[in-house]
C-alpha positions as CSV (number, residue, x, y, z in Angstrom):
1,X,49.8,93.6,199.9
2,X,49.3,97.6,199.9
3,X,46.4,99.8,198.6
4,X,48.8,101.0,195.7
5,X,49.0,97.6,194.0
6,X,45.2,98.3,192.8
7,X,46.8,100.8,190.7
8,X,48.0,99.9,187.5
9,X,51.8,98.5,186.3
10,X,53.2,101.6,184.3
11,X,56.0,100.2,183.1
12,X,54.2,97.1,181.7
13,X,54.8,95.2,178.5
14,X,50.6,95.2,178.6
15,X,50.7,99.2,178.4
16,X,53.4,99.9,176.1
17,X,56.1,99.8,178.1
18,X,59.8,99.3,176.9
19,X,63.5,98.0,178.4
20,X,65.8,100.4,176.5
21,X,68.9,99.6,177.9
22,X,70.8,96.9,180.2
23,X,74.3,96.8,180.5
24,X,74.3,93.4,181.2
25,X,72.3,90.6,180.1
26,X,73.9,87.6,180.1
27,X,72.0,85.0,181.6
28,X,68.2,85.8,180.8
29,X,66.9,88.7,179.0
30,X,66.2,92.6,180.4
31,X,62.9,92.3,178.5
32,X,61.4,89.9,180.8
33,X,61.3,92.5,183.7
34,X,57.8,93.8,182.8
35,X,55.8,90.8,181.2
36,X,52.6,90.9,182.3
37,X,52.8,87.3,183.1
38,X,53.8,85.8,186.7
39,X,57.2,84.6,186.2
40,X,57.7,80.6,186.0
41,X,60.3,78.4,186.7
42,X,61.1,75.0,184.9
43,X,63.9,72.5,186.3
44,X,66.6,71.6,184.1
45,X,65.8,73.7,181.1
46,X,69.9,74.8,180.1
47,X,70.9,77.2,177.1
48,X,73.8,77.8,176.2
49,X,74.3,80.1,179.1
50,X,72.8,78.0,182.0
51,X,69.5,77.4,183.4
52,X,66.8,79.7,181.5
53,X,65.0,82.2,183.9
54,X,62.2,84.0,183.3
55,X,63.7,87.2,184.4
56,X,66.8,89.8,183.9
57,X,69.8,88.6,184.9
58,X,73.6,89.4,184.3
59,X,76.9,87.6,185.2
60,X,78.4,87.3,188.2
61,X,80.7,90.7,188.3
62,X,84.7,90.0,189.4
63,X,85.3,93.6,189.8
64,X,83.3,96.6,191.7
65,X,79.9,98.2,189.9
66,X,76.5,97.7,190.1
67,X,74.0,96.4,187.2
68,X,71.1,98.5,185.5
69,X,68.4,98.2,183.3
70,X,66.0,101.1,182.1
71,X,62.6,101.1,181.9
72,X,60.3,103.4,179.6
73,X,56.9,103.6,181.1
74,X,54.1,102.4,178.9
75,X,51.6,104.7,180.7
76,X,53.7,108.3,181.9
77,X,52.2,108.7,185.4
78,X,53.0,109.5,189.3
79,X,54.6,106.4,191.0
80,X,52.9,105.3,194.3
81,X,54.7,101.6,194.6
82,X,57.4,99.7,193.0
83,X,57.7,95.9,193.4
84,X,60.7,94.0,193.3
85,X,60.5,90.3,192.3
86,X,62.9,88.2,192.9
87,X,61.1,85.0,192.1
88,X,63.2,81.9,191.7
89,X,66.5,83.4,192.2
90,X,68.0,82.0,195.3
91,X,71.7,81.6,195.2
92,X,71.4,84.2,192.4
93,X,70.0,87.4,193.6
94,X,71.1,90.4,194.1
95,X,71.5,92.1,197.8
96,X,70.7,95.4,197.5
97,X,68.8,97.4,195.2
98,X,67.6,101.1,194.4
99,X,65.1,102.6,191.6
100,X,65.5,106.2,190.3
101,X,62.9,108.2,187.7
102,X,63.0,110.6,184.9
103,X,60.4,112.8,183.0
104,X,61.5,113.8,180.0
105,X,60.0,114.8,176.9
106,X,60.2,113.1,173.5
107,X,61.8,109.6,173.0
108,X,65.2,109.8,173.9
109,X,68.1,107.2,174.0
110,X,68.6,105.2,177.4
111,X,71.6,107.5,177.5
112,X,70.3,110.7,176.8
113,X,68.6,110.7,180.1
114,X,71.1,112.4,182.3
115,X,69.1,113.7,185.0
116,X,67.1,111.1,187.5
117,X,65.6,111.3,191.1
118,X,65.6,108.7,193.6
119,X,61.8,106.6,194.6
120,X,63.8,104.1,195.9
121,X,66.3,104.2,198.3
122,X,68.8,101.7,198.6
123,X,67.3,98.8,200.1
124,X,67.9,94.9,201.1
125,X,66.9,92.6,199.1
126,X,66.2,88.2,199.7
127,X,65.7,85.6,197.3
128,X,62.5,84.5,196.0
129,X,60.2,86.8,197.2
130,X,58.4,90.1,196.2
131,X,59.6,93.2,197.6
132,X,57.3,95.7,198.0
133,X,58.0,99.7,198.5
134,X,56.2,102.9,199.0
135,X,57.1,105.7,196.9
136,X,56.6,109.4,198.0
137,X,58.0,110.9,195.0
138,X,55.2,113.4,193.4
139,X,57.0,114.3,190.0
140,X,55.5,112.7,187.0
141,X,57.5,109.7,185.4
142,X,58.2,108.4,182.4
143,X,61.4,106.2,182.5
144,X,62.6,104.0,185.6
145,X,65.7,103.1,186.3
146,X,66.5,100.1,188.5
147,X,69.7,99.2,189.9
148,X,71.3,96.1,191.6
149,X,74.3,95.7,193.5
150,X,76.5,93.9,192.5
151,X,75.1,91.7,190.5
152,X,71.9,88.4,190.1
153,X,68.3,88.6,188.8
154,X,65.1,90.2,189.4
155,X,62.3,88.5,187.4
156,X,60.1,91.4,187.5
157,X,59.8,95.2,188.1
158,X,56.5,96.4,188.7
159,X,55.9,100.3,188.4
160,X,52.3,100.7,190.3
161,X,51.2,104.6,189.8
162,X,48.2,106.9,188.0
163,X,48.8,107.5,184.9
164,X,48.8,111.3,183.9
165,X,48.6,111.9,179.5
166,X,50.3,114.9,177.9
167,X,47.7,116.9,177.4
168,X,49.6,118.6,174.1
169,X,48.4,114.7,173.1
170,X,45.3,114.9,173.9
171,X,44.1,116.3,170.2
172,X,40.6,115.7,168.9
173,X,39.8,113.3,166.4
174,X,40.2,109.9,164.9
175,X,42.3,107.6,163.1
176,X,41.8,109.0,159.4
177,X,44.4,106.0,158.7
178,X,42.3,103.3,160.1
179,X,41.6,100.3,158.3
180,X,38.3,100.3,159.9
181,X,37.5,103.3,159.0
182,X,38.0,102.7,155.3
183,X,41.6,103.9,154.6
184,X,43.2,102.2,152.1
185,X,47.5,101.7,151.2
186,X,47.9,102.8,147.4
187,X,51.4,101.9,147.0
188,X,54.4,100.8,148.9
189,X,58.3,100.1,148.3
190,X,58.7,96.9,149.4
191,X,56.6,94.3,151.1
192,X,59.3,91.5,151.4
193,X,58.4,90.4,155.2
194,X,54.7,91.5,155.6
195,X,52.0,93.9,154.7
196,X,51.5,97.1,154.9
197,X,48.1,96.5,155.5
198,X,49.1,95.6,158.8
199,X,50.3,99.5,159.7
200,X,46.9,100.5,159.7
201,X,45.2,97.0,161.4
202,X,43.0,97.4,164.4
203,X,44.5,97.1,167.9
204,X,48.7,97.2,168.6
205,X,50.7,94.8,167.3
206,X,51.3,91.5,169.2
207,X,53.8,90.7,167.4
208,X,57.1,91.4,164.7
209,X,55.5,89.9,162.5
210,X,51.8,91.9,162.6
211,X,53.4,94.9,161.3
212,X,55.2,95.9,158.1
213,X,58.9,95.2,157.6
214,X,60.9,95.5,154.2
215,X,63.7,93.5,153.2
216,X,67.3,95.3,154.0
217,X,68.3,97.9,151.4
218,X,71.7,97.5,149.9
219,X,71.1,101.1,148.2
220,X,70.9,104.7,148.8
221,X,67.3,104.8,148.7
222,X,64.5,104.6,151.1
223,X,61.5,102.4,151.7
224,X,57.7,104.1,152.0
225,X,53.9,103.3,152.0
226,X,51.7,105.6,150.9
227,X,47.6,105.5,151.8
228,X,44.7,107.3,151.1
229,X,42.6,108.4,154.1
230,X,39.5,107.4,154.7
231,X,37.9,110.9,154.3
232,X,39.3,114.1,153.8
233,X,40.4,115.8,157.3
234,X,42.4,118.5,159.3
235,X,45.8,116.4,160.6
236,X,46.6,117.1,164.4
237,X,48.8,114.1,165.4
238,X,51.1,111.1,164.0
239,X,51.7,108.5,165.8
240,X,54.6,105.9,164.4
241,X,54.6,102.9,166.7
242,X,58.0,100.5,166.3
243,X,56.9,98.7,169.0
244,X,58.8,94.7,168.7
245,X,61.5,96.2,166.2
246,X,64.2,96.2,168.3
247,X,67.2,95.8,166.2
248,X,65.4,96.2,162.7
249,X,63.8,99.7,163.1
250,X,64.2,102.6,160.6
251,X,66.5,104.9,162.2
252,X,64.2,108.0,161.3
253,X,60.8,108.8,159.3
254,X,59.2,111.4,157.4
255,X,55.7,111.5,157.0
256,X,54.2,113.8,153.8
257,X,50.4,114.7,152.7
258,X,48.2,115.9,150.1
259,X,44.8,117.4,149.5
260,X,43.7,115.4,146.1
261,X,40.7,117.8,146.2
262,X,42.9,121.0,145.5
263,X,46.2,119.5,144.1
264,X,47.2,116.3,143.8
265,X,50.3,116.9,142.7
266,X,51.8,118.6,145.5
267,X,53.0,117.0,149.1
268,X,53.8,118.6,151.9
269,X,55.3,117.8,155.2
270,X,53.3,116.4,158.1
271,X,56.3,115.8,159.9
272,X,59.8,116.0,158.9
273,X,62.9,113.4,159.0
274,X,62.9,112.7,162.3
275,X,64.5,109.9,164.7
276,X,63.2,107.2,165.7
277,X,63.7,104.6,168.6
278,X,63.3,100.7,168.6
279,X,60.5,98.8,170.4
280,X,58.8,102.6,171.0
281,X,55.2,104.4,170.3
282,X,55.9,108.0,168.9
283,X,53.5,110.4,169.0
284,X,54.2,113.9,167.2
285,X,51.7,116.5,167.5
286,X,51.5,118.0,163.7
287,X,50.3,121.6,162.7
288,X,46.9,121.0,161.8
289,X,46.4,120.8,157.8
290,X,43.7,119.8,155.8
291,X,44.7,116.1,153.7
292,X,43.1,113.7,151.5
293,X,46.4,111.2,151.6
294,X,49.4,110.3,153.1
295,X,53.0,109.2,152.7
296,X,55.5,107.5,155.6
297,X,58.9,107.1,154.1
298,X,61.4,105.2,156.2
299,X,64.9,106.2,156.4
300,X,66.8,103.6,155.1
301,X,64.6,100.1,155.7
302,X,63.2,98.0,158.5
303,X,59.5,97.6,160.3
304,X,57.0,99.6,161.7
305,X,54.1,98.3,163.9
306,X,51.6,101.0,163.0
307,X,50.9,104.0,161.7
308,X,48.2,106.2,163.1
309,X,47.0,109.9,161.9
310,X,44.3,111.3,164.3
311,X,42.4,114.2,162.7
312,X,39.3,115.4,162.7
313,X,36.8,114.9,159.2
314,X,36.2,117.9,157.2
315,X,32.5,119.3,156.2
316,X,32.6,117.8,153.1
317,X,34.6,114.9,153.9
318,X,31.5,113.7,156.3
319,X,29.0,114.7,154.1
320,X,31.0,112.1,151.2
321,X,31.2,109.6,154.0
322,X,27.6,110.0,154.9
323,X,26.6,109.8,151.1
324,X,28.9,106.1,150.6
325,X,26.7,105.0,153.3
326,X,23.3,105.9,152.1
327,X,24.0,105.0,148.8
328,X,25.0,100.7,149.7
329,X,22.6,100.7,152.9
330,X,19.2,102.1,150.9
């Protein structure tokens, strides 16, 4: 065991963290390479692909290659230690492996990302056992990419490091679309699978089914939720979280406003139509404006976890906040 291992697993399912791409997963799901959980093993449990691992694993290759997955860190940081798991493969495991890194800005497609640097070199692997290596690598990180060669399963990739925010993220405020804070949905296109309540719930979404998901459009229009905040307040950040929608995400948002206090009638745009990946937490820093409500349309259908718009309250928005409370606490 090293000193690194204290640090925490970036790459995580725990954090946030994502498997955007594998291409091969045949035998046992890429998604199972960062559960928090110790993998398990069970005898005879067969699918209809074989024996059920809990870990990534792809078929047995007949011609020359190598097998990848990538990894979106949950937590952006500097790597110190990457830990290779090869728990309960034995005949099935792959010989070598090698993990490479990228930072890049915004949320980009598995292959978008055309520039990576090595934090592990080649290296030998062996069956059932954790693998444990020091990385030197100083750059910050936001998407791993592990590689084995040829072919076999790892049951888990752990991405130990110190995490390190953007700081253009970093905005003052709080959730003006918080539940808890006493925002409330007004209207919304369709409800088919679940709530919209549940976009503004406390906490991240365990779950599909704790977010909000609409049935599937056989139209030209759009699906949308509209809320008012809980007070009035100057918008800094939006964060759209389609964490669990992996193959029923919208493909792109927009997200409007309005300042009921000077004219209710007229919306403008927070963020524009923008793209959106699956099974990923967006964060868009907004130019700050002052809003009473707003509006996330969805481009065409699907589900969103949450919805979050940090701000900061206006004068008067605290002192109507602070006059609610006198008024059913006296």
């Amino acid at each position: 065991m090293t000193e690194w291992t204290r640090l925490p697993d970036l790459a995580s399912r725990a954090v946030g963290g994502g498997v955007l791409w594998a291409n091969d997963e045949l035998f046992a799901e890429r998604e199972n390479l960062i559960k928090p959980a110790e993998p398990v093993y069970q005898t005879y449990t067969f699918g209809h692909k074989g024996q059920i691992y809990d870990g990534w694993e792809t078929r047995r290759r007949r011609e020359p290659g190598v097998d990848q997955a990538v990894v979106r860190l949950g937590m952006p940081g500097v790597v110190r230690g990457v830990v290779v798991d090869t728990a309960f493969f034995k005949g099935n495991f792959p010989p070598f492996c090698w993990v490479e890194g990228a930072h890049v800005d915004g949320y980009p497609s598995a292959g978008e990302i055309t520039e990576w640097f090595p934090l592990v070199e080649r290296s030998a692997l062996k069956g059932d056992e954790k693998h444990f290596f020091d990385v030197q690598e100083g750059r910050r990180v936001t998407h791993v990419r592990l590689t084995i060669d040829p072919d076999g399963g790892v049951a888990r990739l752990r991405v130990h490091g110190e995490p390190l925010p953007d700081p253009r993220l970093l905005v003052p405020g709080i959730d003006l679309a918080a539940l808890e804070n006493g925002a409330v949905v007004t209207g919304c296109s369709n409800m088919f699978y679940s709530s919209p309540n549940n976009l503004i719930a406390p906490g991240q979404a365990a779950v599909m089914g704790e977010g909000w998901e609409t049935a599937r459009r056989r139209d030209d229009g759009n699906d949308w939720v509209a809320l008012r905040l809980a007070t009035a307040g100057v918008v800094r950040l939006v964060e759209l979280d389609t964490s669990h929608f992996k193959g029923n995400a919208p493909g792109w948002a927009t997200v409007s406003a309005c300042d009921e206090r000077t004219d209710p009638d007229t919306w403008f745009d927070l963020l524009p139509r923008t793209r959106l990946q699956p099974d990923t937490r967006h964060r868009f820093v907004v130019d700050p404006k002052e809003a009473t409500a707003v509006r996330l349309d969805i481009h065409p259908d699907g589900g969103m976890a949450r919805l979050r718009v940090i701000g900061s309250p206006t004068d008067d928005g605290m002192s109507h906040l602070q006059e609610m409370w006198a008024k059913t606490t006296n």
